[in-house]
C-alpha positions as CSV (number, residue, x, y, z in Angstrom):
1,X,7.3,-14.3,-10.6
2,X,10.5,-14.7,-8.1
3,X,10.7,-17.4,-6.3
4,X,11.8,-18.0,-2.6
5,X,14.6,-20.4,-1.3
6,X,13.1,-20.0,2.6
7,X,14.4,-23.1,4.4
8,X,11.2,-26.0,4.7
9,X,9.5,-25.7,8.1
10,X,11.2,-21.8,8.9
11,X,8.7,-19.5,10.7
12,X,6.6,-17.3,7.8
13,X,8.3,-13.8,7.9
14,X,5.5,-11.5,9.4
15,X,5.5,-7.8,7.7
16,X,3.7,-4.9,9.2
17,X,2.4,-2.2,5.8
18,X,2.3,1.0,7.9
19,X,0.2,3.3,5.4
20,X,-3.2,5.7,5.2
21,X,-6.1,4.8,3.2
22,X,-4.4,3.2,0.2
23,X,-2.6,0.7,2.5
24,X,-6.0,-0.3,4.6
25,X,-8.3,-0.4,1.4
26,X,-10.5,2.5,1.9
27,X,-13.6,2.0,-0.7
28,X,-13.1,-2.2,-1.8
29,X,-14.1,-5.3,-0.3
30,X,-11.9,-6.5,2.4
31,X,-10.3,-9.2,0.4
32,X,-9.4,-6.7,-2.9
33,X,-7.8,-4.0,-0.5
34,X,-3.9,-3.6,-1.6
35,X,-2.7,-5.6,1.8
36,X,-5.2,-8.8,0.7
37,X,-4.4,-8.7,-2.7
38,X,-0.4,-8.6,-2.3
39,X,-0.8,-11.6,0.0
40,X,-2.1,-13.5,-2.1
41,X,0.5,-12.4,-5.0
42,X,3.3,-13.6,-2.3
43,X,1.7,-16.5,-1.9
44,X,1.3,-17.6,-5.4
45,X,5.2,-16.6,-6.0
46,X,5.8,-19.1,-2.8
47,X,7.0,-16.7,0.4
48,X,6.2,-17.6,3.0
49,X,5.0,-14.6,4.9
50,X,2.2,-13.1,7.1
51,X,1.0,-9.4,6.3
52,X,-0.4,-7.3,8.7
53,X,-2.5,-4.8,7.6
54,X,-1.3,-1.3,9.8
55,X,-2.8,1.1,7.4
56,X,-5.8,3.7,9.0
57,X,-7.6,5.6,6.7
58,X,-6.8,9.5,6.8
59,X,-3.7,8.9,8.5
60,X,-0.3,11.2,7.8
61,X,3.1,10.9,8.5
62,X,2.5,12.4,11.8
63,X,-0.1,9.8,12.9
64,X,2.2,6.8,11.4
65,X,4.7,7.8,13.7
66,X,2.5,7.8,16.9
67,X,1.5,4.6,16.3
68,X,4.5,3.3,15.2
69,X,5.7,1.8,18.6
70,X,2.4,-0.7,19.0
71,X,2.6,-1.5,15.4
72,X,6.5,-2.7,15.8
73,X,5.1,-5.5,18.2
74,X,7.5,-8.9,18.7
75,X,6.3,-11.0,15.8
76,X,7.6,-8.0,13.1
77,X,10.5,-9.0,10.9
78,X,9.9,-6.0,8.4
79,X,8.0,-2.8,7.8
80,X,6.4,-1.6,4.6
81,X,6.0,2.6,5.0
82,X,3.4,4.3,2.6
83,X,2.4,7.4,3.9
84,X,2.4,10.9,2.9
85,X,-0.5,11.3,0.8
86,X,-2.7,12.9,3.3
87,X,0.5,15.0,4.2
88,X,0.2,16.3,0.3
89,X,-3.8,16.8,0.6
90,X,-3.0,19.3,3.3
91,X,-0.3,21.2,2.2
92,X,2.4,20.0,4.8
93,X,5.1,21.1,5.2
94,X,7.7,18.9,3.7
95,X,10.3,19.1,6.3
96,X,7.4,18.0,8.6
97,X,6.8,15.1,6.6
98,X,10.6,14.6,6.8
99,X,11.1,14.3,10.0
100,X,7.6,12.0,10.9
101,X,9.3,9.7,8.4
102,X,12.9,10.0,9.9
103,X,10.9,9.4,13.4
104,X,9.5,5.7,11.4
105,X,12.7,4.7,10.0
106,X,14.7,5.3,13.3
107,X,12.1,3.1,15.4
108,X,12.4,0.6,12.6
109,X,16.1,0.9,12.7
110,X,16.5,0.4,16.8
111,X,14.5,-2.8,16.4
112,X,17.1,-4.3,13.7
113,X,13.9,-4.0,11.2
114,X,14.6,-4.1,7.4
115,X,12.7,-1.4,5.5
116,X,10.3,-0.6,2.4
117,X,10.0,3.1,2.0
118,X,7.4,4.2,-0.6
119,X,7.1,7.3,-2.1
120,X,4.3,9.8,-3.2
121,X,4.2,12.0,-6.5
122,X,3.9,15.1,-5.4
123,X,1.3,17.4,-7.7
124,X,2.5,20.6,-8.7
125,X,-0.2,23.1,-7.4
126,X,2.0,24.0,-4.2
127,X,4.8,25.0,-6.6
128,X,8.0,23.2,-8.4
129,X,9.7,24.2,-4.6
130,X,7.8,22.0,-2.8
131,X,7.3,19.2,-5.2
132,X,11.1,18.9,-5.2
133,X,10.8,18.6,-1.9
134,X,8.6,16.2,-1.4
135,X,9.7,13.9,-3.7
136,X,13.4,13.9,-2.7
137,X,12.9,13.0,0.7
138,X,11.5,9.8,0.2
139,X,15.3,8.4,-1.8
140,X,17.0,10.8,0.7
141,X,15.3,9.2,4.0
142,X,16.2,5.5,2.4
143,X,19.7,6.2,1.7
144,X,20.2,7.5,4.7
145,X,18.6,4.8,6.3
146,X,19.8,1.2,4.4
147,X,16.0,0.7,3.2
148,X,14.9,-0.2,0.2
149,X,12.9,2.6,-1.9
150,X,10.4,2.3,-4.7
151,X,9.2,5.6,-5.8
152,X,5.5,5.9,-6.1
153,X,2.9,3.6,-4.5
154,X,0.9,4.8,-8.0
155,X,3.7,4.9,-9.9
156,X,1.8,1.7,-12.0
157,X,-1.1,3.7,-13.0
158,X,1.0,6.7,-13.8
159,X,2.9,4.5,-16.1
160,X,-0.4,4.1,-18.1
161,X,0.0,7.2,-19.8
162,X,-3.6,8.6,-20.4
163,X,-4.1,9.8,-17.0
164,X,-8.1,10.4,-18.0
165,X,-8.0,6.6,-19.1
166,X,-6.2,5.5,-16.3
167,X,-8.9,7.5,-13.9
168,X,-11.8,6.3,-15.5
169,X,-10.9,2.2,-15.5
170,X,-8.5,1.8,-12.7
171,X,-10.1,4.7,-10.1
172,X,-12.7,4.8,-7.4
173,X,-15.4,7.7,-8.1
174,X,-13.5,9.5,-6.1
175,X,-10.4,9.7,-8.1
176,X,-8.2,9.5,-5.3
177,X,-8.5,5.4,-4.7
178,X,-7.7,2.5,-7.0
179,X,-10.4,0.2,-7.1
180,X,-9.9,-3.3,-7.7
181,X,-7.8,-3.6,-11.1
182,X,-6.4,-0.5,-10.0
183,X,-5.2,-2.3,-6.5
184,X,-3.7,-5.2,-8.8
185,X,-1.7,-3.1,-11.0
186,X,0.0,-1.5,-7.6
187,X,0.4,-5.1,-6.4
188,X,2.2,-6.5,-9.7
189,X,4.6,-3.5,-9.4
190,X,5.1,-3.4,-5.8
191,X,5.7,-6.5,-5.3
192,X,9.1,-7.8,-6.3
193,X,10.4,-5.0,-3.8
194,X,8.5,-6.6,-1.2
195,X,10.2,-9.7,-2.2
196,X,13.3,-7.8,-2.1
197,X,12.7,-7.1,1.6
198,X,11.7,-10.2,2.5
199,X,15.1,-11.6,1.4
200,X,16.4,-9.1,3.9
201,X,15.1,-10.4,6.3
202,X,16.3,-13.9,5.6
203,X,20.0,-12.5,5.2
């Protein structure tokens, strides 16, 4: 775990995770949701910080972006973004997605608000085209932006290997939602970049 050097007595840095159903927990107990659980694993690495939980089931990149201006409200120091996965269950356009996401990072970006972009792995049954697509504009959109990236909000449970394995222990019925374990394998990989942007905050 990493360790924070916040100042004694500064105000807890308040993050806002802007996301669909794997950001609000769709499926799990309120306290094993992904939001919950990575509080608690910044807590026990000693940041102080207050998440807020900004993620509405079923929600795309276009719907993160209409709500982006009441989630940005005066207590935000940061914003975790972690959407497109209902962009990829309909068949959007990429350069739709894009620009929602551009749309984000630019509200962030007026408000002087550091940034963790999150990517999706894109499946391949809309072609290698769009995959490439999709996938690229998630390192493209952080560059351009100064925000930190991390490539896949499942990228620890691809990692496991035996993607049937990996469905059947770490998976809702659904196969589309991590349940508990899964949500704590997510958490243990997301969360030194979270670190990361609480730092920038601090800097």
């Amino acid at each position: 775990m990493i360790f924070s050097t916040s100042a004694a007595f500064a105000e807890p840095v308040t993050i806002a995770a802007l996301g669909d159903s794997l950001t609000q927990g769709y499926g799990l107990p309120p306290e094993d949701g992904f939001v919950p659980q990575l509080q608690r694993w910044l807590d026990a690495a000693g940041e102080d910080v207050v998440l807020i939980n900004a993620g509405v089931s079923g929600d795309t990149t276009a719907g993160g972006l209409s709500r982006i201006d009441w989630t940005l409200t005066p207590e935000v120091d940061a914003l975790i973004v972690a959407l497109g996965g209902n962009d990829l269950l309909r068949g959007i356009d990429p350069s739709v997605s894009r620009a929602n996401l551009d749309g984000i990072l630019e509200k962030a970006k007026a408000r002087g608000l550091p940034v963790l972009l999150v990517g999706m792995d894109a499946p391949s049954n809309y072609g290698a085209d769009y995959e490439a697509l999709f996938e690229a504009m998630y390192p493209e959109l952080a560059e351009a932006h100064g925000a930190l990236h991390h490539e896949n909000f499942l990228g620890a449970l691809a990692a496991l290997g035996n993607r049937e394995e990996a469905l059947e222990r770490y998976m809702q019925g659904d196969r589309i939602h991590p349940n508990t374990d899964g949500v704590q394998l997510i958490v243990d990989d997301l969360g030194p970049r979270v670190v990361e942007l609480i730092e920038e905050t601090e800097g």
